[in-house]
C-alpha positions in Angstrom: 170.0 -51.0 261.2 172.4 -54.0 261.1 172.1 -54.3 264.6 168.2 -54.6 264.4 168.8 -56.9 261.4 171.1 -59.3 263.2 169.0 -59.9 266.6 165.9 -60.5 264.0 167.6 -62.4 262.1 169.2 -64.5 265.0 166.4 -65.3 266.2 165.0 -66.6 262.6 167.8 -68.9 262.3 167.8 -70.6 266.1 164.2 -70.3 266.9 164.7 -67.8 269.6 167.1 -66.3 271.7 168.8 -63.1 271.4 172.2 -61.1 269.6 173.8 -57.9 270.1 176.8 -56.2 268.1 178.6 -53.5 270.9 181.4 -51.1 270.5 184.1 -52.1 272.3 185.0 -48.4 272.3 181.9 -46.0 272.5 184.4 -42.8 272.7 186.0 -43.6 269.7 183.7 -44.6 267.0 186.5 -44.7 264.1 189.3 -47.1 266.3 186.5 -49.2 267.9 186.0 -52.9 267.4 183.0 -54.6 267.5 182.1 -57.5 270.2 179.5 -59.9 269.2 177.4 -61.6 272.0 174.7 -64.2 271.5 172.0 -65.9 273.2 170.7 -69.1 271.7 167.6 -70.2 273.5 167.7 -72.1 276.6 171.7 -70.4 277.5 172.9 -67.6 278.8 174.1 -64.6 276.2 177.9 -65.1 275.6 180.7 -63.7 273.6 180.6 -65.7 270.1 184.0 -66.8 271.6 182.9 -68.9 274.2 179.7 -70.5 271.6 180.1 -74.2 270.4 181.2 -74.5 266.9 177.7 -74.8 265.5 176.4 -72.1 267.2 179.3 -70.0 266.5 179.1 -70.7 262.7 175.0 -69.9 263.3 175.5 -66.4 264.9 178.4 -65.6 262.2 175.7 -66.6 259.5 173.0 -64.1 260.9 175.6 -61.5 261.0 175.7 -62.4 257.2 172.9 -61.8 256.3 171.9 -59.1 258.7 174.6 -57.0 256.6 173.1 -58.1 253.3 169.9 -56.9 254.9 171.2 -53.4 255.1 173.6 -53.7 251.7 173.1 -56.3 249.5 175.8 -57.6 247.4 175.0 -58.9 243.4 177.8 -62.0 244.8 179.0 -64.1 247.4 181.7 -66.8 247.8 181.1 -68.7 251.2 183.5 -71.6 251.7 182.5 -74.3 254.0 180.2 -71.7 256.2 178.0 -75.1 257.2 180.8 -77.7 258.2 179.8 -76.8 261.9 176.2 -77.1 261.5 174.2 -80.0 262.5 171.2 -80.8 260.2 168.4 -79.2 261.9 170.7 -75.7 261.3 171.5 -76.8 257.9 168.2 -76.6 257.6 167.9 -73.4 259.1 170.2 -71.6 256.7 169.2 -73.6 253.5 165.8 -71.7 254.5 167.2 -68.6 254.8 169.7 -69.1 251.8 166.9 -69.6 249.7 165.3 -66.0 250.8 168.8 -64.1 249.8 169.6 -66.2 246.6 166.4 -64.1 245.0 168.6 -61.1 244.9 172.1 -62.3 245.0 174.2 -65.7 243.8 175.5 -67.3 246.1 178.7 -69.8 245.3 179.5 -72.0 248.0 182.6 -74.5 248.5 180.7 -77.5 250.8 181.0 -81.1 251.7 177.4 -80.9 253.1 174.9 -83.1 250.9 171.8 -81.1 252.5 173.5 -78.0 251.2 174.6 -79.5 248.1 170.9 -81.2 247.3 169.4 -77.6 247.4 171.5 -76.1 245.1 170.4 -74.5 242.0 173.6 -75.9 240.0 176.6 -77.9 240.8 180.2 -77.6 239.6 182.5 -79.9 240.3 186.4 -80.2 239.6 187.6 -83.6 238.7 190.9 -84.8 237.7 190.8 -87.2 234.6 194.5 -87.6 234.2 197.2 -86.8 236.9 197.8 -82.6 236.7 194.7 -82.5 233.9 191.7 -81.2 236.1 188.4 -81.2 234.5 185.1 -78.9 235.7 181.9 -80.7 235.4 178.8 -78.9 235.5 175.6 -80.2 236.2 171.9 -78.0 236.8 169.5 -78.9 239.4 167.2 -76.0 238.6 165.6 -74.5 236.0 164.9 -70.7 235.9 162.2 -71.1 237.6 163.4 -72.7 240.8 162.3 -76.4 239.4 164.2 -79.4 239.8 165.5 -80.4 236.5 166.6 -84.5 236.1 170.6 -83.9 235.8 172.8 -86.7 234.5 176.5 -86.5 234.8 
């Protein structure tokens, strides 16, 4: 099921293309890794090795959520999972971010304002005094998914 997950969800995320998850040993179930091979559109399918940065980060998110898919956690702590994406796929996995927040909270660390914009809340740690830090909290929705005005 995670395999069928993954090339849908693949797909979903780069508009195309094509992912497959293979044993590396087929004989050995319980000692076998697991290769990961993608195909974003227009390229040839490679080991997620040999992907660009983006593309790799991309493929690693739709393995994600192909496993949430399957079994869905109540949490999640990603930390900087979009510093490799361009906009178009922070786009991509706001979108799909948005779909998996309805049954799980997400916390991400990120230096990415498209990520940080669509946020439900913010927390920030600031340091008044030197060793003193400070967390700041400030709501950009309500319960219902509206934006709220936030002041600092």
């Amino acid at each position: 099921q995670i395999k069928k997950n993954f090339h849908a969800t693949f797909r979903a995320l780069f508009g195309g293309g094509r992912a497959e998850l293979k044993l590396t040993d087929q004989e050995n179930l319980l000692e076998s890794g697991i290769e990961i091979l993608a195909q974003p559109p227009g390229k040839k399918l490679e080991y997620i090795a040999l992907l660009s940065g983006g593309e790799r980060s991309l493929t690693a998110i739709a393995l994600l959520f192909a496993v949430y898919k399957v079994k869905p956690s109540p949490f999640c702590i990603l930390d900087e999972i979009d510093a490799a994406l361009d906009d178009k796929n922070i786009g991509q996995f706001i979108g799909m971010l948005d779909e998996f927040a309805r049954k799980t909270q997400f916390l991400i660390i990120t230096h990415n304002k498209k990520t940080v914009t669509s946020a439900a809340s913010l927390l920030g740690i600031t340091m008044e005094e030197s060793g003193v830090s400070k967390l700041v909290t400030i709501k950009l929705k309500n319960e219902t998914g509206n934006r709220v005005h936030a002041q600092a």
